[in-house]
C-alpha positions in Angstrom: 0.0 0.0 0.0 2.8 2.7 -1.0 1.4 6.2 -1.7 1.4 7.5 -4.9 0.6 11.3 -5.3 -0.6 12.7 -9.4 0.2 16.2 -10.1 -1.4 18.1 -12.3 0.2 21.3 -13.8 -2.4 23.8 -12.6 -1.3 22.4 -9.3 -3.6 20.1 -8.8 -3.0 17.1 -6.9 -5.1 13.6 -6.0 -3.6 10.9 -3.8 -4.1 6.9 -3.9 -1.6 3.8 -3.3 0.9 2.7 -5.8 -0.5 -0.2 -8.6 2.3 -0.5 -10.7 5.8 0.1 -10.8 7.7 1.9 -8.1 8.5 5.4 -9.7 8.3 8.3 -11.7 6.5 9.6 -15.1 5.5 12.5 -16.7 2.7 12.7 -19.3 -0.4 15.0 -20.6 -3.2 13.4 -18.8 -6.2 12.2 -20.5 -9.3 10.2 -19.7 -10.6 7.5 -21.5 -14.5 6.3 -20.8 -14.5 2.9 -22.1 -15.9 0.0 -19.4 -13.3 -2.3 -21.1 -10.2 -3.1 -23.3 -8.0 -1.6 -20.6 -4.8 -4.1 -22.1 -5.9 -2.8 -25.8 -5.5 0.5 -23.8 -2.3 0.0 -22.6 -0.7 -1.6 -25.8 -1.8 0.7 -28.4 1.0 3.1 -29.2 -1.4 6.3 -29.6 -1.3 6.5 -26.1 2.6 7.6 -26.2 3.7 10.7 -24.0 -0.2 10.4 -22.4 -1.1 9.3 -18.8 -4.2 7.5 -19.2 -7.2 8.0 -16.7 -10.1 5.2 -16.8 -13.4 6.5 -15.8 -14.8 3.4 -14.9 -14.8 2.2 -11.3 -13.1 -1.4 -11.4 -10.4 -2.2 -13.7 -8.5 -5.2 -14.3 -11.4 -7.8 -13.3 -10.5 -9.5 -16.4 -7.0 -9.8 -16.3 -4.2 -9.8 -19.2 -3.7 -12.4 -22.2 -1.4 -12.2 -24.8 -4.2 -12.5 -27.5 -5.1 -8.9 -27.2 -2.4 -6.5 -27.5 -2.2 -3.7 -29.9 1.8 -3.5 -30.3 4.8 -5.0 -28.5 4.9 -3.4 -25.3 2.7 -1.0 -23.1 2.6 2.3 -24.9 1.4 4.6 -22.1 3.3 6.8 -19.7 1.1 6.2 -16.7 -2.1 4.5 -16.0 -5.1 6.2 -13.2 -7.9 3.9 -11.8 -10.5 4.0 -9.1 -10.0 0.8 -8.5 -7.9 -2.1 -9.6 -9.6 -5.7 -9.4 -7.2 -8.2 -7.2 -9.0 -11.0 -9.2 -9.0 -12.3 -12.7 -12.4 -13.6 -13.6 -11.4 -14.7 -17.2 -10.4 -18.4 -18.6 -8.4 -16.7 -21.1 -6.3 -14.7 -18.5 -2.2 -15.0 -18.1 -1.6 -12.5 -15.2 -3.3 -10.1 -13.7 -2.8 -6.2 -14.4 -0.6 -5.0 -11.7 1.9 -7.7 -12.2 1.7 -6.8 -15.9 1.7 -2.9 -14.8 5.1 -4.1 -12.7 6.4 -6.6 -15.9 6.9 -3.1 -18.1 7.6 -0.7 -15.8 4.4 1.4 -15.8 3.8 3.8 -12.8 -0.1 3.4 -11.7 -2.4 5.2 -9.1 -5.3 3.7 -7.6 -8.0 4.9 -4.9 -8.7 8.4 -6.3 -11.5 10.0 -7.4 -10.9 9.6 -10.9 -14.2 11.5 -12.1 -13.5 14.3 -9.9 -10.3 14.3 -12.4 -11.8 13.8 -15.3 -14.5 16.8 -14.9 -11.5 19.0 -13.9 -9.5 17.6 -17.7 -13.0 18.1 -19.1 -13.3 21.8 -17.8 -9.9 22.9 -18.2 -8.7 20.7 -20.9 -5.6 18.1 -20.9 -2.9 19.1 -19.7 0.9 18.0 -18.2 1.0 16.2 -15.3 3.7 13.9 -13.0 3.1 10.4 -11.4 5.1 9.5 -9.0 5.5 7.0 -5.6 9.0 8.3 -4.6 8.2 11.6 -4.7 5.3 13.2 -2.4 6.1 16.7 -1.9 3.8 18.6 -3.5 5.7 21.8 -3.9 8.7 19.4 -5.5 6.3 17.7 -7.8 4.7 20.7 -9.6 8.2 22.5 -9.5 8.8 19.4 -11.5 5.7 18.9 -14.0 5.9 22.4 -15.2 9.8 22.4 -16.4 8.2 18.8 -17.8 8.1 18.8 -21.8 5.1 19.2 -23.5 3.8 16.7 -26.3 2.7 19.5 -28.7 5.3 19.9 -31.7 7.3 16.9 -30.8 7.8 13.9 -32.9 6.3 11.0 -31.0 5.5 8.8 -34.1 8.9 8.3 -35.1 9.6 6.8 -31.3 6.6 4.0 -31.7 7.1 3.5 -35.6 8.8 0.4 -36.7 13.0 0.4 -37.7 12.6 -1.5 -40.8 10.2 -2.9 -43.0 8.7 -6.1 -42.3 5.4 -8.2 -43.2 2.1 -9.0 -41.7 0.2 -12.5 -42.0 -1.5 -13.1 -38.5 -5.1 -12.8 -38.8 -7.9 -12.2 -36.5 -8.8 -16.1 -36.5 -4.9 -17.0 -35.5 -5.4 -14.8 -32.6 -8.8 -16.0 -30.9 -11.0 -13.3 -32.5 -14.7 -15.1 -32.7 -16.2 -16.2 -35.7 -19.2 -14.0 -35.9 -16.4 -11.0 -36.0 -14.3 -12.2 -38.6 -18.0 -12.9 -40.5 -18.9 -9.4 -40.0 -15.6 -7.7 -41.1 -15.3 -10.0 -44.5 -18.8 -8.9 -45.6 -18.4 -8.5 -49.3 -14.5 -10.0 -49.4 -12.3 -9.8 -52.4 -10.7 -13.0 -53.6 -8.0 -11.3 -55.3 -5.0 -10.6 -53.0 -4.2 -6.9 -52.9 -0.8 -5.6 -51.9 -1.3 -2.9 -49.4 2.2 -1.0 -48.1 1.0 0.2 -44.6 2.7 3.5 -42.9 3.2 2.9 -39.4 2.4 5.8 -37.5 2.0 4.0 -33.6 -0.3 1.2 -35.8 -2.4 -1.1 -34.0 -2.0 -4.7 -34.3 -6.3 -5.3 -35.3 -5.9 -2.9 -37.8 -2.8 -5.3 -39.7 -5.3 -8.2 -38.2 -8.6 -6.7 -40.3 -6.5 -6.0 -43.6 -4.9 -9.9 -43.4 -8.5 -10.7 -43.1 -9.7 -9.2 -46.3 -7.0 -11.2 -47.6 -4.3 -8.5 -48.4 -0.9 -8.6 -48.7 0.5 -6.0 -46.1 4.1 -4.5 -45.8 4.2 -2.4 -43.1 6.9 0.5 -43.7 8.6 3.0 -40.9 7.0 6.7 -41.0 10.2 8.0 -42.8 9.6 6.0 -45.7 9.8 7.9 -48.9 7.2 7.3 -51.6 9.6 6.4 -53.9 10.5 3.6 -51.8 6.8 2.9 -51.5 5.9 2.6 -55.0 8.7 0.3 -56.0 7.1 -2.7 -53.5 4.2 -2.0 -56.2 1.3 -1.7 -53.9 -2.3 -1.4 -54.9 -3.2 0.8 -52.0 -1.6 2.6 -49.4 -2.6 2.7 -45.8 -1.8 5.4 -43.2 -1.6 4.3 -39.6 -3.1 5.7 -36.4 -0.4 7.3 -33.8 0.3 9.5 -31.0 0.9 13.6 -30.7 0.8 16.7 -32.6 -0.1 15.7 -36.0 1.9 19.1 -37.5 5.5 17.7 -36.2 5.8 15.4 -38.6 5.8 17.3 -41.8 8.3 14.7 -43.7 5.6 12.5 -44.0 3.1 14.8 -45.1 5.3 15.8 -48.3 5.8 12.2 -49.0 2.0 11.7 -48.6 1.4 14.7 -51.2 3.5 12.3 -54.0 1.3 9.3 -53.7 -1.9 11.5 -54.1 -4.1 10.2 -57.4 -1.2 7.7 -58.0 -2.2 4.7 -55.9 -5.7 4.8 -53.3 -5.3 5.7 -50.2 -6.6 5.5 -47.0 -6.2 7.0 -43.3 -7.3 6.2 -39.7 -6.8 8.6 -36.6 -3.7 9.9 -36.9 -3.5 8.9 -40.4 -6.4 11.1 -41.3 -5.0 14.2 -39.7 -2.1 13.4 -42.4 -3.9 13.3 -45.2 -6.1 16.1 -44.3 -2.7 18.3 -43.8 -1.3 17.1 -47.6 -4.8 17.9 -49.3 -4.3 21.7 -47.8 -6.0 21.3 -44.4 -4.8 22.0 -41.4 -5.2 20.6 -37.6 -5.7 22.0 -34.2 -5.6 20.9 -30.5 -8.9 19.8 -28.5 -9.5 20.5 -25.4 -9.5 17.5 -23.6 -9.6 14.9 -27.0 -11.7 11.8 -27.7 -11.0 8.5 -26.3 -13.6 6.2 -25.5 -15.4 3.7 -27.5 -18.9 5.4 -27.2 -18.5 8.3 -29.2 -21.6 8.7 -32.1 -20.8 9.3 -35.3 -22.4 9.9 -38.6 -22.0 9.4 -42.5 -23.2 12.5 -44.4 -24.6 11.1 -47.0 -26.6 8.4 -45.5 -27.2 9.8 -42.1 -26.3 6.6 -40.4 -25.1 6.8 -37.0 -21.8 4.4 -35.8 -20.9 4.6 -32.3 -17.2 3.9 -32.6 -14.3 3.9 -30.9 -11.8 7.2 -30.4 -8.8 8.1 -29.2 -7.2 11.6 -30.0 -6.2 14.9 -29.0 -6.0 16.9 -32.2 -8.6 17.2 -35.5 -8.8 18.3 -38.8 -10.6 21.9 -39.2 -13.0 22.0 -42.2 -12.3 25.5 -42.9 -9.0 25.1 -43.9 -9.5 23.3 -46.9 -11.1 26.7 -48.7 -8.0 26.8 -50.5 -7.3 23.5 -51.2 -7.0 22.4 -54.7 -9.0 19.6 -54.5 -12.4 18.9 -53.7 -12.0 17.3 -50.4 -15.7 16.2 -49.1 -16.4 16.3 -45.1 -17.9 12.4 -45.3 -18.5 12.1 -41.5 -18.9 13.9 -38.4 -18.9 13.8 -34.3 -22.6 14.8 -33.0 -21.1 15.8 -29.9 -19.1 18.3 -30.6 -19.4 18.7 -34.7 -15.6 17.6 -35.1 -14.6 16.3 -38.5 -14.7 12.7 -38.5 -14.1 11.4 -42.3 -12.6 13.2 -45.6 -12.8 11.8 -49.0 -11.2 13.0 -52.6 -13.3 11.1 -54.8 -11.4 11.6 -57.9 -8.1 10.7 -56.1 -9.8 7.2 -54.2 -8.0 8.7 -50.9 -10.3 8.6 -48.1 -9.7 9.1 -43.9 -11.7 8.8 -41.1 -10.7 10.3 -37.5 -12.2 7.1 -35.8 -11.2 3.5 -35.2 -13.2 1.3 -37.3 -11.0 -1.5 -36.1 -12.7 -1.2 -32.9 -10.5 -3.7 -30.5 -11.5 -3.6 -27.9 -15.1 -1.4 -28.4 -18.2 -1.8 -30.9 -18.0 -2.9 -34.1 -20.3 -0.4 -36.2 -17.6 1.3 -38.9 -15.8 -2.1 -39.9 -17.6 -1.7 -43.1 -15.2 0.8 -43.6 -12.1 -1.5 -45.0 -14.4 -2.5 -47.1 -14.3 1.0 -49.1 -10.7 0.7 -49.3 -10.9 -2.8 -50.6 -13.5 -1.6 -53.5 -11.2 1.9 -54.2 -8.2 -0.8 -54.7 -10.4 -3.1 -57.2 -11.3 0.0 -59.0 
């Protein structure tokens, strides 16, 4: 039962007991209001630079298995609960989350009043913070988290992006996914085998998992591939990943993204669609206190069908930026809670984004279809 203090910039401060590793982080805290996928959470590599609150009471009452991971390791800086379950109620379950917590080195909090924090994130927006169980001084600790670094303008996709090419075969099947699920997400599934050349941005592992699925052949490529280096693996469509921070520090990808425009389809999730939105002329800004949950409604334009889908970013494209763009870039889908842009489109170019996770993993399943619009723009 070792304290643990969490010190928000602003000089706010919650205490709880350690559930994790014994030490120090720093980290913009955010909140995330999904009931599960806490290990899908941890493990997906958008979460870099962020220490992530749960707003649900009890996590961990289902324990960790190696099935559902979204990259190698646990992405996140830190990790806040109310509550973290001593018991794994789950046949599929290897260990339970603090030892995994203590297995990577991940600095945790547990018995605060984590919706007192997130209405303060909520009313005065995300913003640096420190984690720490060696450390309880208050007046040390906000000393501390405001000569702390900042994640806007700094490269965090490069740190999560792969070294070297390599290729992806595992599909959801191999991996335990259920039948119904792999039913839904090959509605409608090409026999021809399409080579797709994937940027990875921070990409999740059920995205490669979905694309394996629709039987594609996937190279996944660092995020300082060139295009030219692209186009000679001869792709038919080119996929740009999810990933973590300021979507405007990483503007060598953006001119390489501008080359491949109208010369192969193309298609961007999260992260990926603040890219393309910046090489078609847009530009992107910083939210207050983001979108990460997997409860978020959103809707399709032009058929006014509502998803509720998963989220999980800080930034977004702004729709007025594109009044000087050269092409005619559509708004295909938007956030009803907050009007947000949510999906772009260039018809005449087949490149097409979407700012949530239609991969879902862990979270509902409504936009899956979406692959499926990549895999048609390919065939075309």
């Amino acid at each position: 039962m070792k304290k643990a203090v969490l010190m928000l910039e602003d000089g706010t401060f919650f205490e709880g007991v350690s559930a994790g590793h014994d030490g120090e982080t720093y980290g913009e805290i955010v909140f995330n209001t999904s009931m599960t996928g806490y290990q899908e959470i941890l493990t997906d590599p958008s979460y870099r630079g962020q220490i992530v609150t749960m707003t649900y009471t009890e996590i961990g009452n289902y324990g960790i298995n190696e099935d559902d991971i979204e990259s190698g390791e646990v992405q996140v800086e830190g990790f806040v609960m109310k509550e973290v379950s001593k018991v794994n109620s789950n046949w599929r379950a290897d260990a339970g989350l603090i030892d995994y917590l203590k297995k990577y080195k991940i600095v945790a909090i547990e018995g605060i009043d984590t919706r007192a924090l997130t209405r303060h994130i909520r009313d005065f927006g995300a913003m640096k913070s420190v984690l720490s169980t060696i450390d309880h001084d208050r007046k040390s600790l906000l000393k501390k988290v405001k000569a702390s670094q900042s994640i806007n303008g700094i490269d965090l996709a490069k740190e999560v992006s792969t070294a070297k090419p390599y290729k992806w075969t595992k599909k959801l099947k191999e991996v335990g996914m259920l039948t119904c699920e792999r039913k839904y997400v090959c509605v409608g599934k090409n026999r021809k085998k399409y080579r797709v050349v994937a940027y990875d941005c921070g990409i999740k592992h059920n995205i490669l998992r979905i694309l394996a699925d629709l039987n594609c052949d996937v190279t996944v490529v660092p995020i300082t591939a060139t295009a030219e280096e692209v186009l000679k693996m001869k792709p038919d469509g080119i996929f740009i990943s999810n990933g973590p921070g300021d979507p405007s520090a990483v503007p060598y990808i953006v001119g390489e993204i501008k080359k491949l425009l109208g010369v192969k389809p193309i298609f961007g999730i999260c992260f990926g669609h603040q890219l393309l939105g910046q090489a078609l002329g847009g530009k992107t800004y910083k939210l207050k206190f983001g979108h990460r949950g997997a409860n978020h409604p959103v809707m399709e334009m032009s058929t006014r069908k509502i998803d509720i889908t998963v989220q999980n970013h800080g930034y977004a494209v702004d729709p007025k930026s594109f009044k000087n763009s050269k092409y005619k870039v559509e708004i295909t889908h938007i956030n009803l809670n907050d009007r947000t842009v949510e999906g772009l489109e260039v018809k005449k170019l087949k490149a097409f984004s979407i700012q949530h996770h239609p991969e879902a993993s862990a979270g509902p399943h409504d936009a899956r279809y979406i692959f499926n619009k990549f895999i048609r723009n390919m065939a075309k």
